[in-house]
DOVO-658127 format. One record per residue (C-alpha): residue in one letter; y, z, x. Coordinates in steps of 0.001 Angstrom, whole numbers, padded with zeros to 6 digits, always signed. Example, Ala and Ser with C-alpha at 12.3 -4.5 7.8 and 13.67 -1.06 7.14 Angstrom:
2
   lumvex        yy        zz        xx
        A   -004500   +007800   +012300
        S   -001060   +007140   +013670
***
This chain:
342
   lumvex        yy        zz        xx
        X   +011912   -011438   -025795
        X   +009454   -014017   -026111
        X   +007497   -012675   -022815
        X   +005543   -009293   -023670
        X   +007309   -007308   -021153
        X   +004474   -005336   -019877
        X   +002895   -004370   -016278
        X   +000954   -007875   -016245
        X   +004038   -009933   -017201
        X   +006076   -008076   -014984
        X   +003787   -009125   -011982
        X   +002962   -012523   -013219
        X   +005300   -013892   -010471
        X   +003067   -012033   -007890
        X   -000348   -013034   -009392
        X   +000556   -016656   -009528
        X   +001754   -016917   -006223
        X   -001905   -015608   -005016
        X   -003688   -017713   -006846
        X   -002153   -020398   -005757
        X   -003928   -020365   -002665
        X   -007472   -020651   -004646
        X   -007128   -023851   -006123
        X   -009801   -024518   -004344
        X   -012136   -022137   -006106
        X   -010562   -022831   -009568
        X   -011196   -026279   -009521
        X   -015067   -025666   -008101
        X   -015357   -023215   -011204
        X   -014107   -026007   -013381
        X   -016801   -028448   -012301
        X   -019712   -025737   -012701
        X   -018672   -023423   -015396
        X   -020453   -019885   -015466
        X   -021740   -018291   -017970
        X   -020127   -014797   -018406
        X   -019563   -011424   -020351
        X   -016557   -011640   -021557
        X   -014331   -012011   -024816
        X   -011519   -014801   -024373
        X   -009079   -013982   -027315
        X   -007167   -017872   -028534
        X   -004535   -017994   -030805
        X   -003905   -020887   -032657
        X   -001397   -021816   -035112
        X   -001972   -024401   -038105
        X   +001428   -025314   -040618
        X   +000217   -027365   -043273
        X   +002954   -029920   -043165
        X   +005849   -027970   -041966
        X   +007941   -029841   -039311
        X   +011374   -027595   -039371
        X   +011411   -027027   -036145
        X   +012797   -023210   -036432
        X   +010157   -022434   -039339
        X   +007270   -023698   -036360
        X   +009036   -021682   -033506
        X   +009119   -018322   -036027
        X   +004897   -018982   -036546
        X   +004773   -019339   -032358
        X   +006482   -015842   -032497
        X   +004459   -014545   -035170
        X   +001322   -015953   -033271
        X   +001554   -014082   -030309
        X   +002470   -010635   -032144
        X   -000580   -010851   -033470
        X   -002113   -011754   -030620
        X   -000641   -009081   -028376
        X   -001323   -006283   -031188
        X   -005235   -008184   -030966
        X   -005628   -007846   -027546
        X   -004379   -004423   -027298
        X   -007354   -003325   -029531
        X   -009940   -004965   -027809
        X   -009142   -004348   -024312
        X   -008939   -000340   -025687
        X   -012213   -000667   -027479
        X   -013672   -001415   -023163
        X   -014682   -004839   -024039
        X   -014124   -007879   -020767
        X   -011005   -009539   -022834
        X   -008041   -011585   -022539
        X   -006153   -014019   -024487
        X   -005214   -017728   -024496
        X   -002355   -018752   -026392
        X   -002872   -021939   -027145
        X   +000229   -023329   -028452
        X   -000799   -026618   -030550
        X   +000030   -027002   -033840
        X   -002858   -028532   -035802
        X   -006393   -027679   -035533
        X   -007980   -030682   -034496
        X   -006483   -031084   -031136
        X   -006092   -027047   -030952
        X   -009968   -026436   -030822
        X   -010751   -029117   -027942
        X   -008410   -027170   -025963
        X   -009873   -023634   -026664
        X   -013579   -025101   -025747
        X   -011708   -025963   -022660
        X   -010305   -023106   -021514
        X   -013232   -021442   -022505
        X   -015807   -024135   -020435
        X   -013243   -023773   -017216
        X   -013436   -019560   -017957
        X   -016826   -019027   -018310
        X   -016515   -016665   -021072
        X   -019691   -016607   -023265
        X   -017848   -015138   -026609
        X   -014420   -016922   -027954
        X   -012550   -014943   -031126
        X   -010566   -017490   -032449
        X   -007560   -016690   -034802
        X   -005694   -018881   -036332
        X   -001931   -018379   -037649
        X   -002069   -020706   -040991
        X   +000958   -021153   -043119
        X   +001170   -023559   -046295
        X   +004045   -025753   -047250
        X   +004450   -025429   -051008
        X   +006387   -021852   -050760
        X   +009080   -024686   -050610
        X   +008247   -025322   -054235
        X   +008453   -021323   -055177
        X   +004903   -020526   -054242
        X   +002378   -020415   -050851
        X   +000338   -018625   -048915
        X   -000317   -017566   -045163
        X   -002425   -015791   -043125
        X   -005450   -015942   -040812
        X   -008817   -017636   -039651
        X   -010957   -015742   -037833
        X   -014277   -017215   -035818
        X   -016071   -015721   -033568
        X   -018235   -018324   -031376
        X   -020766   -017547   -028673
        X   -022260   -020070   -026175
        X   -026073   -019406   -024923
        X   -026370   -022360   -022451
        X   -024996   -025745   -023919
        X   -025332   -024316   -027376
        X   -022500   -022492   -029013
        X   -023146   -021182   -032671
        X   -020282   -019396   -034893
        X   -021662   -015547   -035368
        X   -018690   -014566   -037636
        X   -015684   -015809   -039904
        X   -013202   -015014   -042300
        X   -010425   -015281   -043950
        X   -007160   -013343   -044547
        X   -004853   -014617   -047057
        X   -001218   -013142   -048102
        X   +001008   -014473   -051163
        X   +004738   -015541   -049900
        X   +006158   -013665   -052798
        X   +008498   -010628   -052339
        X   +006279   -007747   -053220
        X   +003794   -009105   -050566
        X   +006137   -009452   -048030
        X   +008089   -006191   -048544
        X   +004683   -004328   -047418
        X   +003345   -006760   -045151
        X   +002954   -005876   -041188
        X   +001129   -007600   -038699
        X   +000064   -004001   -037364
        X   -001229   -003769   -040795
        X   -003266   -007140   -040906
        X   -004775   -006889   -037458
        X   -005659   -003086   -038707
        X   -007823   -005257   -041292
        X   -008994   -007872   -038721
        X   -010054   -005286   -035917
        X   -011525   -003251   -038631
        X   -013911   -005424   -040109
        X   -015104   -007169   -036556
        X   -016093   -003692   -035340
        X   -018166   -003587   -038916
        X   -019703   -007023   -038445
        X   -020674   -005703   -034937
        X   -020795   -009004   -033330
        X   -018821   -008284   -030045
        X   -021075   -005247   -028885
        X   -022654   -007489   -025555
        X   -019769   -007577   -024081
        X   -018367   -004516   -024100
        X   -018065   -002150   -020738
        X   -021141   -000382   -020244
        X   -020058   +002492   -018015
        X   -016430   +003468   -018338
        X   -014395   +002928   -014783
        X   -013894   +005720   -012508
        X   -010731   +007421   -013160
        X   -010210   +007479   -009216
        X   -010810   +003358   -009296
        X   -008191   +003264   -011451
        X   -005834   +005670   -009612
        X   -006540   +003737   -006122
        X   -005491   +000253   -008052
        X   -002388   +002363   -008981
        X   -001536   +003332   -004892
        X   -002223   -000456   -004646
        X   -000126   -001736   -006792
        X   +003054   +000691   -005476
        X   +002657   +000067   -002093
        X   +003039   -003728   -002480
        X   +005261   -003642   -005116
        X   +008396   -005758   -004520
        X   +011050   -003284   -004072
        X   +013924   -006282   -003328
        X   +014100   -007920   -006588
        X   +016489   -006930   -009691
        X   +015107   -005655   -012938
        X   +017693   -005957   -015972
        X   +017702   -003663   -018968
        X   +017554   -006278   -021740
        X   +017839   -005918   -025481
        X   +018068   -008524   -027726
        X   +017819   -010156   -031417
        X   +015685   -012676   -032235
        X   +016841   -015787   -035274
        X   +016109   -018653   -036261
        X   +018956   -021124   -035742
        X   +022643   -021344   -033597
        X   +024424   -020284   -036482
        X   +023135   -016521   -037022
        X   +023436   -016064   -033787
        X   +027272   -016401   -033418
        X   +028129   -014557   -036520
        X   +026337   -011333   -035409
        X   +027416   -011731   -031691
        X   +030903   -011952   -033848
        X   +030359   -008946   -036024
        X   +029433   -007270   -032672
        X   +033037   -008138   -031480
        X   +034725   -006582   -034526
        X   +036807   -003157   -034148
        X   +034051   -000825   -035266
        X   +031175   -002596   -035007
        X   +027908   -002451   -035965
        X   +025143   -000563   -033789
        X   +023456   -003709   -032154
        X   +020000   -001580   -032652
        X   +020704   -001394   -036247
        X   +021224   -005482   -036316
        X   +018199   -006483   -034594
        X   +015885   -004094   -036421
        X   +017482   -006014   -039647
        X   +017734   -009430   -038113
        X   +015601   -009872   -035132
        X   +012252   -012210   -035756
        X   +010490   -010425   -032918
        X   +008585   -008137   -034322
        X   +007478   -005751   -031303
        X   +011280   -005390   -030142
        X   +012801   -005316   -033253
        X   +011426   -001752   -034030
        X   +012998   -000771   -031210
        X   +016219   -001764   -031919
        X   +016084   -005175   -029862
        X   +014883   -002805   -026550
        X   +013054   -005577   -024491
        X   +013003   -003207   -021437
        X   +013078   -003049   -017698
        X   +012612   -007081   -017004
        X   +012806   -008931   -013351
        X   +013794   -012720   -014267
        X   +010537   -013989   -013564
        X   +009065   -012393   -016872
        X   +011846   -013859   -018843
        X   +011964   -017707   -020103
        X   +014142   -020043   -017696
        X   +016455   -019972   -020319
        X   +017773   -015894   -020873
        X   +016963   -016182   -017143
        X   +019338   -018327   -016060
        X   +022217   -017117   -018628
        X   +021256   -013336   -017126
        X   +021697   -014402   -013849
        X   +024528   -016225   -014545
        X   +026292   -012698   -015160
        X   +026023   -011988   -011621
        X   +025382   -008182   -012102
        X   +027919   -007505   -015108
        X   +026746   -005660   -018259
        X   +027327   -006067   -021462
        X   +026863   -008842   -024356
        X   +026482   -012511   -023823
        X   +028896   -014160   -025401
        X   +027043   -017274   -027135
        X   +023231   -017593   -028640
        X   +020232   -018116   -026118
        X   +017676   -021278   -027058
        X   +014522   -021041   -025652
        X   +010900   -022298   -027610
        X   +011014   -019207   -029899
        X   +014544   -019517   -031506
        X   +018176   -018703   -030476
        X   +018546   -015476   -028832
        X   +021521   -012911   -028655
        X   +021412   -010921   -025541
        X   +022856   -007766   -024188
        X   +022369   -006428   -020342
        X   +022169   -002873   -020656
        X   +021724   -002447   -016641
        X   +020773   -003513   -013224
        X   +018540   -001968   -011220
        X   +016179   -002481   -008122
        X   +012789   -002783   -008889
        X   +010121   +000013   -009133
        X   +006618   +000539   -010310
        X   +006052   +002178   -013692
        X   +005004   +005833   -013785
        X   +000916   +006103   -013463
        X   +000241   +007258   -017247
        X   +002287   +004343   -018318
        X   +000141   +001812   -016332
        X   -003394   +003107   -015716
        X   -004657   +001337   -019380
        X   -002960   -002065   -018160
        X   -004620   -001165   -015092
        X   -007906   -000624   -016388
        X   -007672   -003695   -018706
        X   -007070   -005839   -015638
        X   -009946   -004389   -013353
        X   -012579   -004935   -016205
        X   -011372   -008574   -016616
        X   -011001   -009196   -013101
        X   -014450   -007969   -012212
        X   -016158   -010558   -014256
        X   -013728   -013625   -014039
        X   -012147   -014506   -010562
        X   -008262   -014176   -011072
        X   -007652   -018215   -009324
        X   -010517   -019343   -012617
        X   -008439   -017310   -014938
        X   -005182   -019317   -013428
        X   -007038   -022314   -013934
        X   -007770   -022075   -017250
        X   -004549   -020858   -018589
        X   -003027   -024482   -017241
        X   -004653   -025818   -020488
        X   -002927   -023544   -022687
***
């Protein structure tokens, strides 16, 4: 799916209907931005003249793997961060927006990386890769502490070894060299009993009346592939669907597990599998025709139905932890604020 279906995305629907009711501080931290400790992750993506619209919606995807697989490593190295995805195509107009979700944040440190693809692979060459900056703000002053630049060749011996698990291996690696993001790490690891009382929290207001679905899905570029493998998924013997999408899928993270998206409620899901999932009323199985959303055309199956429950302790408390770290230092309504410019 194009939502990462985790704890947070799972109770996005519950965070955003609380911080609705602090617009009022949002909007206050807007005018007088704060400086603080933290590490606000932005993804960007740049296409040097591609406009196919399915090429641009397979970068998006590719963006926020890396992103997610980003995030993941700096949130487990203890260091105040989240991430922005700020989906504009181009950096000119991409950077005004991460200075402003960074000015309505507060966040004193911004790692920027940037998804960059060239055109002339159409022309049996190219490149693509990654920018990385790393910018911190002392008072009105920001100054760029660290860059680089990862490049891969489009040919087929690069991409047959290629993984984005592998490249952000290399991009996690050499910022913890450079040693630039040390000030705002966690100083004192949280109490494990914090943790474990944000866990009793979180299950005794956890909606228990809402569905959750057991998705799985495959991920392609255009209409087309979609009906031919919903097709050869129709045929007397067909093939196993995980088999398909870890051939055919374009999203990465699900792909390796054989399309498994997970335990979903709708509101994690884009309007669009949303509405066709509801639309089922309750009946399993594959839907019949290819999903569009922003990403590409999806093929979906509903594997079951299920009222919802929390996830088991050891499968949330580093979520959990995440979340308390961040949400110590920047007030959940100015985090809501700020992710209206992404």
């Amino acid at each position: 799916m194009s939502r990462d279906p985790s704890l947070l995305s799972k109770l996005r629907y519950v965070a955003l209907s609380m911080l609705a009711s602090s617009a009022g501080l949002a909007a206050h931290a807007a005018e007088q931005p704060i400086a603080r400790r933290c590490v606000l992750l932005a993804s960007t993506y740049e296409t040097q003249g591609v406009t196919h619209g399915d090429m641009v919606g397979a970068l998006r995807i590719n963006t926020r793997n890396t992103q997610s697989r980003l995030l993941q490593r700096l949130q487990d190295d203890r260091l105040v961060a989240n991430a922005a995805l700020i989906d504009v195509d181009g950096p000119g107009v991409s950077s005004e927006r991460v200075k402003r979700v960074q000015e309505i944040s507060g966040c004193d440190t911004v790692v920027e990386i940037r998804n960059v693809l060239s055109t002339f692979f159409l022309l049996g060459g190219g490149v693509f890769g990654f920018d990385v900056a790393v910018n911190r703000r002392v008072g009105e002053a920001e100054t760029t502490i660290y860059s680089r630049q990862y490049r891969y060749g489009l040919d087929r011996k690069t991409l047959s070894s290629f993984t984005y698990d592998g490249a952000v291996d290399a991009i996690w690696n050499d910022l913890r060299a450079a040693d630039v993001l040390g000030q705002d790490r966690e100083v004192r690891a949280l109490d494990a009993s914090s943790v474990r009382a944000e866990y009793d929290h979180l299950v005794a207001t956890w909606p228990r009346d809402l569905p959750e679905y057991h998705l799985r899905h495959i991920l392609v570029e255009t209409e087309a592939p979609g009906f031919t493998l919903i097709g050869r998924l129709h045929e007397k013997g067909p093939p196993d669907f995980a088999v398909l999408a870890a051939t055919s899928s374009q999203d990465t993270p699900s792909s390796t597990r054989g399309g498994d998206a997970g335990w979903l409620q709708l509101s994690a899901l884009p309007k669009e599998i949303a509405d066709a999932v509801r639309e089922r009323d309750g009946q399993l199985g594959l839907i019949e025709h290819p999903i569009h959303s922003d990403d590409g055309w999806h093929v979906v199956e509903i594997l079951g139905v299920r009222q919802s429950h929390p996830p088991a302790f050891l499968d949330a408390a580093a979520s959990l932890a995440a979340s308390m770290r961040w949400n110590a230092v920047v007030p959940a309504a100015v985090w809501a604020q700020a992710q209206i410019q992404q």
